[in-house]
Predicted model as a PDB file, atoms N, CA, C, CB and O in Angstrom, pLDDT in the B-factor column:
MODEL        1                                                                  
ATOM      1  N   UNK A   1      17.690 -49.423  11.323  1.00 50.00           N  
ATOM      2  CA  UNK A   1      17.530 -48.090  10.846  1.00 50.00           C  
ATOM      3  C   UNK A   1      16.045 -47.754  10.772  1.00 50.00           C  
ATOM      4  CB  UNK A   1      18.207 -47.920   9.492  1.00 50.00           C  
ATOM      5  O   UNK A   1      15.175 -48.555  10.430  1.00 50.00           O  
ATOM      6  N   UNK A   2      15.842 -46.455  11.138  1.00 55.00           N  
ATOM      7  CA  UNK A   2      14.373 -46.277  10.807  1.00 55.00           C  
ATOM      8  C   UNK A   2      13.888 -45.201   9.487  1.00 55.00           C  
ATOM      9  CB  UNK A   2      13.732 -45.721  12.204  1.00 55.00           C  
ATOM     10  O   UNK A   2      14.480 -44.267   8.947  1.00 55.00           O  
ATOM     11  N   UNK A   3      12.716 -45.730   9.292  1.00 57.00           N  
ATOM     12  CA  UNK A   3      12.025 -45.482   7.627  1.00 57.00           C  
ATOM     13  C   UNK A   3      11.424 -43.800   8.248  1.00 57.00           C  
ATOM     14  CB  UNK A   3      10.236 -47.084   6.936  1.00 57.00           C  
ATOM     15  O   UNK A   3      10.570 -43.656   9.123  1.00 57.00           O  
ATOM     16  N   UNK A   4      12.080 -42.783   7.577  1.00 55.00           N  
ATOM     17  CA  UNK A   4      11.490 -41.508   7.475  1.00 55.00           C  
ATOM     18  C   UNK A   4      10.353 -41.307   7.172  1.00 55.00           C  
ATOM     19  CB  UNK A   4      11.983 -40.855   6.804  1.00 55.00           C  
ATOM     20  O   UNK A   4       9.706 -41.990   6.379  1.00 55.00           O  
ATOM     21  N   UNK A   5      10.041 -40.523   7.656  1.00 54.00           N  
ATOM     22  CA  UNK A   5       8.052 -40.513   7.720  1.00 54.00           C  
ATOM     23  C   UNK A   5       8.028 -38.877   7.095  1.00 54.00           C  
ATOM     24  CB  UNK A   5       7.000 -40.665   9.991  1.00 54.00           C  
ATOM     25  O   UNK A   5       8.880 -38.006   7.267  1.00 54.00           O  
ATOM     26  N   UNK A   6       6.611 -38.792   6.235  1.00 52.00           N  
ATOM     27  CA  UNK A   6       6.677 -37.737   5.514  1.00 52.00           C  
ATOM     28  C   UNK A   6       6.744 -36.155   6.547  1.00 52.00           C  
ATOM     29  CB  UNK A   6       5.377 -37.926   4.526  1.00 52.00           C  
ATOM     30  O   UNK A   6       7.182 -35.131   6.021  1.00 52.00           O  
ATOM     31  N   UNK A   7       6.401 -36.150   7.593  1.00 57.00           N  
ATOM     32  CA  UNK A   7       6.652 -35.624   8.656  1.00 57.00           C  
ATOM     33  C   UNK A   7       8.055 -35.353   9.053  1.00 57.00           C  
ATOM     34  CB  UNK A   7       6.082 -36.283   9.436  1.00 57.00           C  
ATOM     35  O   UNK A   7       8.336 -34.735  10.080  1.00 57.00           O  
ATOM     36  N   UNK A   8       8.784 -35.748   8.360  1.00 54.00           N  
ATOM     37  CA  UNK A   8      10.134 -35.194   9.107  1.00 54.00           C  
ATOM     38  C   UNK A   8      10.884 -33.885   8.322  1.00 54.00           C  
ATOM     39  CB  UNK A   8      11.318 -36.531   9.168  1.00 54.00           C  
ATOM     40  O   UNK A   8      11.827 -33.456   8.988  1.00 54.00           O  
ATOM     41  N   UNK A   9      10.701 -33.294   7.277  1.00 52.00           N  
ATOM     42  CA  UNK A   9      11.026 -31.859   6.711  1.00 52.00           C  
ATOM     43  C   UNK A   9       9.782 -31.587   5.390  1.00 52.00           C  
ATOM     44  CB  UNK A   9      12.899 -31.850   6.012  1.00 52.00           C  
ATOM     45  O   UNK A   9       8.766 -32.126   4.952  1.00 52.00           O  
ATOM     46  N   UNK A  10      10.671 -30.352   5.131  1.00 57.00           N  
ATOM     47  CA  UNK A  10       9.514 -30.237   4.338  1.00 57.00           C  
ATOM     48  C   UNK A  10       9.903 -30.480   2.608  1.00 57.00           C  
ATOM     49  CB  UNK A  10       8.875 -28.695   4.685  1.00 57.00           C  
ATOM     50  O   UNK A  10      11.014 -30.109   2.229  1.00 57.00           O  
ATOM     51  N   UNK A  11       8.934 -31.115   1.605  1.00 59.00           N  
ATOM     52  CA  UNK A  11       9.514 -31.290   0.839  1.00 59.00           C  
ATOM     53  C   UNK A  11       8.623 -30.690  -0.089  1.00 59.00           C  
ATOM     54  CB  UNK A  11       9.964 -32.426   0.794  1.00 59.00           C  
ATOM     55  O   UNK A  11       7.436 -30.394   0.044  1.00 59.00           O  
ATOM     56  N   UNK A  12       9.415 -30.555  -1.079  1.00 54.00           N  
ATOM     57  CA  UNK A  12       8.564 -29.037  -2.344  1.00 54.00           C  
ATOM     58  C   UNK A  12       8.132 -29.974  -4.020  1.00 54.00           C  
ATOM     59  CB  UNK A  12      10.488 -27.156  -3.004  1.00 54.00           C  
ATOM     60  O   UNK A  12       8.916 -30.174  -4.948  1.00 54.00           O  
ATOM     61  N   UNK A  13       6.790 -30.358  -3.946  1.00 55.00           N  
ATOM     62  CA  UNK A  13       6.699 -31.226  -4.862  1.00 55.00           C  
ATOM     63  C   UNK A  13       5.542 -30.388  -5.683  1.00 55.00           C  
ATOM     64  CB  UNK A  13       6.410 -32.746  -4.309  1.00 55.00           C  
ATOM     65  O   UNK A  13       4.372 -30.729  -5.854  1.00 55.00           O  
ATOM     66  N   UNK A  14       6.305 -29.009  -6.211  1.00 65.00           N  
ATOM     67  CA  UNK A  14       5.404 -28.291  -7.177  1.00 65.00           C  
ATOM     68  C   UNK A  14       4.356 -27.242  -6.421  1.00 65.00           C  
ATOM     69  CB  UNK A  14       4.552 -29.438  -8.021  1.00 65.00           C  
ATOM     70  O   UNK A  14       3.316 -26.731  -6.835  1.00 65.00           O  
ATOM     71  N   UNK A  15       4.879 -27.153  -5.456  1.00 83.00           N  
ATOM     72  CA  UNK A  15       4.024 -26.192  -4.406  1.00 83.00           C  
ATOM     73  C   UNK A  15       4.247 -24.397  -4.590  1.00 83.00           C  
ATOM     74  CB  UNK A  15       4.620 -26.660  -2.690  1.00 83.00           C  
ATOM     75  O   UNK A  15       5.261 -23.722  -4.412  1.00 83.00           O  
ATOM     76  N   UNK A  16       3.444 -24.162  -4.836  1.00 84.00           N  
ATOM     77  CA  UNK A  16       3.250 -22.776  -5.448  1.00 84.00           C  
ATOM     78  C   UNK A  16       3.176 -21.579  -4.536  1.00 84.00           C  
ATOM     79  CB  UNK A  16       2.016 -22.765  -6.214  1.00 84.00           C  
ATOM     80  O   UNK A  16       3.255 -20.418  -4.936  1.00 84.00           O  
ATOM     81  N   UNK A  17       2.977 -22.043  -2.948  1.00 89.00           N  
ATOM     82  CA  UNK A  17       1.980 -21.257  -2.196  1.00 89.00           C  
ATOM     83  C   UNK A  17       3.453 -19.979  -1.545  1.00 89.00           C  
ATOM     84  CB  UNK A  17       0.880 -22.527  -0.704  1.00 89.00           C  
ATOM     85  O   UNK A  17       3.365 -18.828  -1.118  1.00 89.00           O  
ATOM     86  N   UNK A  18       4.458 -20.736  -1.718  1.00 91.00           N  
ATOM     87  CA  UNK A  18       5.388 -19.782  -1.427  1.00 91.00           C  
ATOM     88  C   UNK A  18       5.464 -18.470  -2.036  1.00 91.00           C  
ATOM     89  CB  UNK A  18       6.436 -20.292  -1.602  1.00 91.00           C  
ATOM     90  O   UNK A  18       5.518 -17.363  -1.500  1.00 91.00           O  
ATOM     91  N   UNK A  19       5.459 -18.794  -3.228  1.00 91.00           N  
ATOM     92  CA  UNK A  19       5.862 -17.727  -4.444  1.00 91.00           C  
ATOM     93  C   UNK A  19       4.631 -17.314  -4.262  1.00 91.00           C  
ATOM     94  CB  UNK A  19       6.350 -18.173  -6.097  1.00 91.00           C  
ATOM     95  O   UNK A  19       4.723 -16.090  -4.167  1.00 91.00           O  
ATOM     96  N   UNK A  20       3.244 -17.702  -4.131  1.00 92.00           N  
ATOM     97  CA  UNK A  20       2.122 -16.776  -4.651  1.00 92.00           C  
ATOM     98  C   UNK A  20       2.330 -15.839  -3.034  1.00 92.00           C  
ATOM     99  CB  UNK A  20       0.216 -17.751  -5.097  1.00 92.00           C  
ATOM    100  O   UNK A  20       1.925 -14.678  -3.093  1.00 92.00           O  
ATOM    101  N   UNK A  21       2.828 -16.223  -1.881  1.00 93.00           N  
ATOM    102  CA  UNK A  21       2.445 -15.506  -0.700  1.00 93.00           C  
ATOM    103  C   UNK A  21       3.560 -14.146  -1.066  1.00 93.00           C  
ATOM    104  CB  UNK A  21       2.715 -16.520   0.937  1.00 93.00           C  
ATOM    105  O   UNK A  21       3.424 -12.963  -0.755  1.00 93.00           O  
ATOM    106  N   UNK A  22       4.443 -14.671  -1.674  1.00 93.00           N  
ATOM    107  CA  UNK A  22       5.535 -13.661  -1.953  1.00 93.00           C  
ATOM    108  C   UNK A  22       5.118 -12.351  -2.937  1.00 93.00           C  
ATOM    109  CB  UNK A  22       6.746 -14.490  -2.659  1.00 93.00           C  
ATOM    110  O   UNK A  22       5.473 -11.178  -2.827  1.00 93.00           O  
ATOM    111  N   UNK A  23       4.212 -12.998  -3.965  1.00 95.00           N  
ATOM    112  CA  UNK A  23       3.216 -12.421  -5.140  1.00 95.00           C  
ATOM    113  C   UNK A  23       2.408 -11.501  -4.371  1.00 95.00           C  
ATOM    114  CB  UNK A  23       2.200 -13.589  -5.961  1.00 95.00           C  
ATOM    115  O   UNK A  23       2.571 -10.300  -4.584  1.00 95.00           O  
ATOM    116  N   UNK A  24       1.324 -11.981  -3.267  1.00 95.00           N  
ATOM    117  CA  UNK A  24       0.488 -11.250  -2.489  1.00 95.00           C  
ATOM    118  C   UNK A  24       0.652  -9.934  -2.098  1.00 95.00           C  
ATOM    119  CB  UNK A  24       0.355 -11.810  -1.549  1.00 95.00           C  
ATOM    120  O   UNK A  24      -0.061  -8.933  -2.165  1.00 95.00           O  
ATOM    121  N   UNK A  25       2.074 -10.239  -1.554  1.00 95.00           N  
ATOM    122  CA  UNK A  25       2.705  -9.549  -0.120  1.00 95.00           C  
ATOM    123  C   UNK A  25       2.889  -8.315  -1.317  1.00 95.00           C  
ATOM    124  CB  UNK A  25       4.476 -10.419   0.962  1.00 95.00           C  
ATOM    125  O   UNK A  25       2.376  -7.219  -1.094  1.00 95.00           O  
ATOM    126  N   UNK A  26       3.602  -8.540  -2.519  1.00 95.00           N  
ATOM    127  CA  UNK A  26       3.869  -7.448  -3.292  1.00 95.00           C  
ATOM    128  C   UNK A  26       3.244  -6.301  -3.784  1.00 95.00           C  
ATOM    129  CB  UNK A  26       4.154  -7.806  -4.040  1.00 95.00           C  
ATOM    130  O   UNK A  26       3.542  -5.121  -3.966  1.00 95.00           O  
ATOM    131  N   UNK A  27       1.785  -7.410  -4.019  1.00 95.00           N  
ATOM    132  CA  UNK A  27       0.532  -6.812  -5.387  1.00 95.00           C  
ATOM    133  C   UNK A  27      -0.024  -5.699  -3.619  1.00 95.00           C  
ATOM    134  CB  UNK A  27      -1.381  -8.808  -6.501  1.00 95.00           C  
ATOM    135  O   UNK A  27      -0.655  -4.659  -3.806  1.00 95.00           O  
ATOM    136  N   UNK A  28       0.190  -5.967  -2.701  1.00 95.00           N  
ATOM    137  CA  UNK A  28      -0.650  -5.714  -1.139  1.00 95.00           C  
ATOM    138  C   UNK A  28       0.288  -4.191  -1.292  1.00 95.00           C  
ATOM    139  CB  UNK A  28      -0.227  -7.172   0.715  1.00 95.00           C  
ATOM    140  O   UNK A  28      -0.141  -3.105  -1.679  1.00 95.00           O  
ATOM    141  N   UNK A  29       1.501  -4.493  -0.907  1.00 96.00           N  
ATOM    142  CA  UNK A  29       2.433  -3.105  -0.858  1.00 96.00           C  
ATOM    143  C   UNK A  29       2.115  -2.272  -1.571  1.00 96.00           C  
ATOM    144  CB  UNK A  29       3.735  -3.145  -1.155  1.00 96.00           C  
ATOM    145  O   UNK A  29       1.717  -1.218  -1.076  1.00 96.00           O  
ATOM    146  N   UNK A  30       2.165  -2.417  -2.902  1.00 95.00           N  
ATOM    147  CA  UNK A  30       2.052  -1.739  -4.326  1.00 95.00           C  
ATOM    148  C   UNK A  30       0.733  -0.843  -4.621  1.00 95.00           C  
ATOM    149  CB  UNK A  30       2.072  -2.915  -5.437  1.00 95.00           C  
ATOM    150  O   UNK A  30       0.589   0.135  -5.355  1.00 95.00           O  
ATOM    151  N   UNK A  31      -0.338  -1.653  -3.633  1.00 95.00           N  
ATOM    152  CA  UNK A  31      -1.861  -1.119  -3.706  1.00 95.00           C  
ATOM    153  C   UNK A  31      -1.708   0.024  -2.373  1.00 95.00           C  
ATOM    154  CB  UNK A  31      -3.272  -2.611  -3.407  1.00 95.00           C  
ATOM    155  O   UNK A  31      -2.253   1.127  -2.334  1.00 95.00           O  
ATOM    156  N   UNK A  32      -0.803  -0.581  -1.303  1.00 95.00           N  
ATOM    157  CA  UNK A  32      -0.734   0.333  -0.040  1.00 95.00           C  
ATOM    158  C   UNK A  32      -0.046   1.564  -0.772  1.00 95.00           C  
ATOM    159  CB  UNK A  32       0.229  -0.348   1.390  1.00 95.00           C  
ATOM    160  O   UNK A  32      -0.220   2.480   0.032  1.00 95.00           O  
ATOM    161  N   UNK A  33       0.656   2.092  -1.885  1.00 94.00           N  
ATOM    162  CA  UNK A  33       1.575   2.873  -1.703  1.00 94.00           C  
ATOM    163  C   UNK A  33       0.687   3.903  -2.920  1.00 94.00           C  
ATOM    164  CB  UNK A  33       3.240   2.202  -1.897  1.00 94.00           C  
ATOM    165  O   UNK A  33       0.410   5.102  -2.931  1.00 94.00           O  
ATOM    166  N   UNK A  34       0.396   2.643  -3.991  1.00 94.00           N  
ATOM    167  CA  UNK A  34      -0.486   3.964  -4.575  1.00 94.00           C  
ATOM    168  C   UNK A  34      -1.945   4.488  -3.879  1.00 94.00           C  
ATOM    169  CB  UNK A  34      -0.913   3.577  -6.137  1.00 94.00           C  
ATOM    170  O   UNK A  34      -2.573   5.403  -4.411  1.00 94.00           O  
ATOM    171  N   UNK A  35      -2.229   4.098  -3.150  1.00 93.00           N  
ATOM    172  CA  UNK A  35      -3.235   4.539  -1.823  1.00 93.00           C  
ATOM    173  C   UNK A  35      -2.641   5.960  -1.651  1.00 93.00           C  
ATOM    174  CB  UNK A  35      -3.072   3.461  -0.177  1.00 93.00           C  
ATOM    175  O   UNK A  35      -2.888   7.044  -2.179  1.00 93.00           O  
ATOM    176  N   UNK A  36      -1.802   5.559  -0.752  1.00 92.00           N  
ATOM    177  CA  UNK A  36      -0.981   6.810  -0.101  1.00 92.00           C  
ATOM    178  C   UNK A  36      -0.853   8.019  -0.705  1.00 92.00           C  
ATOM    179  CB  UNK A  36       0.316   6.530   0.110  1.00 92.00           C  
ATOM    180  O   UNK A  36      -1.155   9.161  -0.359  1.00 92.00           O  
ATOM    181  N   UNK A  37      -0.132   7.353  -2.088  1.00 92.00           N  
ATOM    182  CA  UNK A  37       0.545   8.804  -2.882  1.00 92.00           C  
ATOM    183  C   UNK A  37      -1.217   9.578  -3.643  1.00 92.00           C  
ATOM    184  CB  UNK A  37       2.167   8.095  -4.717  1.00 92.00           C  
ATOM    185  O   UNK A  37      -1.243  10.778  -3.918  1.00 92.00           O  
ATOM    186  N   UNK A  38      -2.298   8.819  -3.837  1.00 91.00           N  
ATOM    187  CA  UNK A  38      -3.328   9.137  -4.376  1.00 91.00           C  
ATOM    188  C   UNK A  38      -4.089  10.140  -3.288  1.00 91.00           C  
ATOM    189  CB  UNK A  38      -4.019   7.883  -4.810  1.00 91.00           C  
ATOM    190  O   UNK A  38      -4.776  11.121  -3.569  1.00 91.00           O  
ATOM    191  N   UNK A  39      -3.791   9.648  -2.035  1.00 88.00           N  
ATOM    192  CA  UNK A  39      -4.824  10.407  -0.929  1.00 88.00           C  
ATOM    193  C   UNK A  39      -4.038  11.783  -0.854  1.00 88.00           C  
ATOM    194  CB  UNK A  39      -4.981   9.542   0.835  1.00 88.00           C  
ATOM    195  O   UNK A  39      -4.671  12.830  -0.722  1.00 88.00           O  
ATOM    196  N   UNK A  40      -2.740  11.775  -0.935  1.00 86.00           N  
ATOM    197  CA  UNK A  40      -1.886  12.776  -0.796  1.00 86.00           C  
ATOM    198  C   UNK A  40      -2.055  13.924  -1.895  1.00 86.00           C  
ATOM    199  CB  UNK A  40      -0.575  12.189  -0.793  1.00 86.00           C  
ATOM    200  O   UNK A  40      -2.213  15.129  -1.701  1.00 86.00           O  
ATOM    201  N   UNK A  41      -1.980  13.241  -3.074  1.00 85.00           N  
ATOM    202  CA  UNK A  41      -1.994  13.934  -3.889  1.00 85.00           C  
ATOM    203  C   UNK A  41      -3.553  15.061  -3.889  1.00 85.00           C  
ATOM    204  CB  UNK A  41      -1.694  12.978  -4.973  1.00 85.00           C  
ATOM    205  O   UNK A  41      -3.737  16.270  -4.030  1.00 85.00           O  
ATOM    206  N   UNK A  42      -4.335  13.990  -3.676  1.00 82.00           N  
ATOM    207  CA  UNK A  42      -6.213  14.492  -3.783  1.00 82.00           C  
ATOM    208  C   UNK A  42      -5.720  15.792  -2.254  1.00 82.00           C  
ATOM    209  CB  UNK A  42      -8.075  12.432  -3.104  1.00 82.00           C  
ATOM    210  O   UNK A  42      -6.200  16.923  -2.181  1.00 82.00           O  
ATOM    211  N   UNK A  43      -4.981  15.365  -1.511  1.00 79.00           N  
ATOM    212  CA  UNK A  43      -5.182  16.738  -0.082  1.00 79.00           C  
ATOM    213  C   UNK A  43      -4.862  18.283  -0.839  1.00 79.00           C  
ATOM    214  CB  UNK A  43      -3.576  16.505   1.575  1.00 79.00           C  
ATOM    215  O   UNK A  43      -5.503  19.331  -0.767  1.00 79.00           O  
ATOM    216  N   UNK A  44      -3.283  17.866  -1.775  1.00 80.00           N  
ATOM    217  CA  UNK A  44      -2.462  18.858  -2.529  1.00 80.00           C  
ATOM    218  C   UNK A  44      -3.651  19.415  -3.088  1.00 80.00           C  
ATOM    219  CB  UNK A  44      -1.274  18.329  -3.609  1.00 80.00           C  
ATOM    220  O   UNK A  44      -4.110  20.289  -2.353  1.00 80.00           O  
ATOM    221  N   UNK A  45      -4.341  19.212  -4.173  1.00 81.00           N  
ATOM    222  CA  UNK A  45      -5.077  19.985  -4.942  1.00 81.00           C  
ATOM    223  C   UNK A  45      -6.406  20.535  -3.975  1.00 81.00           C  
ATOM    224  CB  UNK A  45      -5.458  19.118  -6.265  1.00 81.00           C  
ATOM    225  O   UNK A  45      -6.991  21.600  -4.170  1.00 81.00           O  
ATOM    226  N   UNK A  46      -6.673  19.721  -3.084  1.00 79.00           N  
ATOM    227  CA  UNK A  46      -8.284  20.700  -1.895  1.00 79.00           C  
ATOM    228  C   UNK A  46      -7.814  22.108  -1.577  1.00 79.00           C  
ATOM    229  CB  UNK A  46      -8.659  19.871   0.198  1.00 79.00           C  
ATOM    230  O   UNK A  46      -8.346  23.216  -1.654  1.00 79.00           O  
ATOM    231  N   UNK A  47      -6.494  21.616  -1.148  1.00 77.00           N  
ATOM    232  CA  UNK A  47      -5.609  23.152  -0.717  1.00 77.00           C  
ATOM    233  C   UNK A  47      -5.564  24.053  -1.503  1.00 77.00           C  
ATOM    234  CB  UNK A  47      -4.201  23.121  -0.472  1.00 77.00           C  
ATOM    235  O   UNK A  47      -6.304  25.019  -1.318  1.00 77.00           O  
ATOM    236  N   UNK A  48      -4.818  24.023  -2.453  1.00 78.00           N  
ATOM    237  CA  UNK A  48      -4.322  24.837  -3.853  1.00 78.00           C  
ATOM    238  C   UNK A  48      -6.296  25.342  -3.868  1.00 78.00           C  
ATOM    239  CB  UNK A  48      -3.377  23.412  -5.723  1.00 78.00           C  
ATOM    240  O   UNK A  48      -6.610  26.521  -3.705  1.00 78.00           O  
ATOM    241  N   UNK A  49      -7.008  24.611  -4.011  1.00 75.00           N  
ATOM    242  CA  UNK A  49      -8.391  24.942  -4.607  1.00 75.00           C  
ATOM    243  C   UNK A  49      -8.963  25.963  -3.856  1.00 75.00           C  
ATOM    244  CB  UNK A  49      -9.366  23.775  -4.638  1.00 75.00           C  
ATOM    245  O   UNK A  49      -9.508  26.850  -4.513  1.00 75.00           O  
ATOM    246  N   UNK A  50      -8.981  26.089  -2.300  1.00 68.00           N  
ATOM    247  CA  UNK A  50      -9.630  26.522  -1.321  1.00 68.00           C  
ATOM    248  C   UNK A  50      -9.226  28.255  -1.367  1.00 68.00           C  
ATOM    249  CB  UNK A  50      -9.217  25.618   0.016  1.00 68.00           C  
ATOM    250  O   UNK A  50      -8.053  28.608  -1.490  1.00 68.00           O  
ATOM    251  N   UNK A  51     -10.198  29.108  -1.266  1.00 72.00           N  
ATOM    252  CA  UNK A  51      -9.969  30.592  -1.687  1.00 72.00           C  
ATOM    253  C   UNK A  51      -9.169  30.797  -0.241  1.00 72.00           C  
ATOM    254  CB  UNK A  51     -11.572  31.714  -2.044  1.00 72.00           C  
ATOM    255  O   UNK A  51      -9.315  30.202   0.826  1.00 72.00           O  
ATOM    256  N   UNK A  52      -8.302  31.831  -0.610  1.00 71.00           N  
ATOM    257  CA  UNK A  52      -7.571  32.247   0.089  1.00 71.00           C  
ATOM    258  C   UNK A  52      -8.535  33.720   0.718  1.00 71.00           C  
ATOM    259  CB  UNK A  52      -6.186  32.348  -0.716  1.00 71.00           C  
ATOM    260  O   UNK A  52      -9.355  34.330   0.031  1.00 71.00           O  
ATOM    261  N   UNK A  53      -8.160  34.070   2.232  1.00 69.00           N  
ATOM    262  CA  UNK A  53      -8.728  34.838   2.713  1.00 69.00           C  
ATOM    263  C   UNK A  53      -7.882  36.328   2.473  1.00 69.00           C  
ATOM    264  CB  UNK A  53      -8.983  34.311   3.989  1.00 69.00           C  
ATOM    265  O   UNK A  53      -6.655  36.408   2.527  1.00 69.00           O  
ATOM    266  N   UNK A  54      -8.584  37.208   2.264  1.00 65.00           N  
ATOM    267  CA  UNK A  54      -7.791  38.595   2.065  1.00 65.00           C  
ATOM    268  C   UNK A  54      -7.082  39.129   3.191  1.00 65.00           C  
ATOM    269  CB  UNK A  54      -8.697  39.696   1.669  1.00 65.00           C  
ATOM    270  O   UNK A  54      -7.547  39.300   4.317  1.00 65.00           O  
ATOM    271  N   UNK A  55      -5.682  39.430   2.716  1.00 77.00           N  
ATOM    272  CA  UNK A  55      -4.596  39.712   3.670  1.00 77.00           C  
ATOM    273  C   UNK A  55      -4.964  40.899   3.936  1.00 77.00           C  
ATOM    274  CB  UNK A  55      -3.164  39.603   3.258  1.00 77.00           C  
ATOM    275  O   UNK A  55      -5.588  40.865   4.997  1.00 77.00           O  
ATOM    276  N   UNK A  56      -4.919  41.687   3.624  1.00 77.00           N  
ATOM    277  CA  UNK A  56      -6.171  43.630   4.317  1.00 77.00           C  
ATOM    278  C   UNK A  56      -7.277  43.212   4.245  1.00 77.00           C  
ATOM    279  CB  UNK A  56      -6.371  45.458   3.194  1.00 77.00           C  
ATOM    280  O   UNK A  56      -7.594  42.488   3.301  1.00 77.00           O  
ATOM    281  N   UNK A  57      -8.128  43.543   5.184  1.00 70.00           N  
ATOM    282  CA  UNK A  57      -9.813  43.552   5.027  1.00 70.00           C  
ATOM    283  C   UNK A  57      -9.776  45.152   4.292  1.00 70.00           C  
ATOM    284  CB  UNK A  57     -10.932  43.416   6.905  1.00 70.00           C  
ATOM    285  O   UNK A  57      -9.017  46.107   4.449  1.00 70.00           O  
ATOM    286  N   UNK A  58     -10.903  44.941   3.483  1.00 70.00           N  
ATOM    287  CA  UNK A  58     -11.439  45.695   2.637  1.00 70.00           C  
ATOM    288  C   UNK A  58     -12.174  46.718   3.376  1.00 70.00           C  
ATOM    289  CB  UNK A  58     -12.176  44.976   1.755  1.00 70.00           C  
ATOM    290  O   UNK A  58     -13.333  46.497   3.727  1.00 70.00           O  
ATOM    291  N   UNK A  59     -11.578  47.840   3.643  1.00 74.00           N  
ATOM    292  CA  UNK A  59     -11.815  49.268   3.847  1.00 74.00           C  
ATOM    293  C   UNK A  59     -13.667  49.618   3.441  1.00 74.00           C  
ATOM    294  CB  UNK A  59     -10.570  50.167   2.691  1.00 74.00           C  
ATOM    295  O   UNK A  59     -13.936  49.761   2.249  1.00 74.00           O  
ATOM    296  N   UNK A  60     -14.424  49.691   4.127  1.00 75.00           N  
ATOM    297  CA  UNK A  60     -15.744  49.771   3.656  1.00 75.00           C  
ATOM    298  C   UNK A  60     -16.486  51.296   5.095  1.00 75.00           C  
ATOM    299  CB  UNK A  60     -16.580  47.681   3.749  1.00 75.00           C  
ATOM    300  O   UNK A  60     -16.373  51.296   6.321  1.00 75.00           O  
ATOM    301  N   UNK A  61     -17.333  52.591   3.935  1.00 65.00           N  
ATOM    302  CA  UNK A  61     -16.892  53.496   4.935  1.00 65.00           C  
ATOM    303  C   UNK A  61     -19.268  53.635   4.580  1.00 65.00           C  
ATOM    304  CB  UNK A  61     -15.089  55.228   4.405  1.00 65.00           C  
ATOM    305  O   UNK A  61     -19.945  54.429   5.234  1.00 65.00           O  
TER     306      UNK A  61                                                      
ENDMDL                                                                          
END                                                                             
């Protein structure tokens, strides 16, 4: 019979790196989304802010 070598699967002896990549991937999304909704939001109010041009031009004699 032959003696298994640590090379043959993988074995989980307190290894963290899973869960923290899982942690990453989350804290990464979470920063992508309030990005998004923040840039969005900042466009909403430039608009609303920006003077509107007069629908008749002003009659000048």
């Amino acid at each position: 019979m032959s003696k298994k070598s640590d090379k043959d699967g993988p074995k989980d002896h307190g290894s963290w790196t899973g869960p923290a990549a899982i942690a990453g991937a989350a804290i990464g999304s979470a920063a992508l989304a309030a990005a998004l909704l923040y840039s969005s939001r900042r466009k909403e109010r430039a608009d609303k802010a920006a003077p509107k041009p007069p629908v008749d031009p002003i009659d000048t004699d």
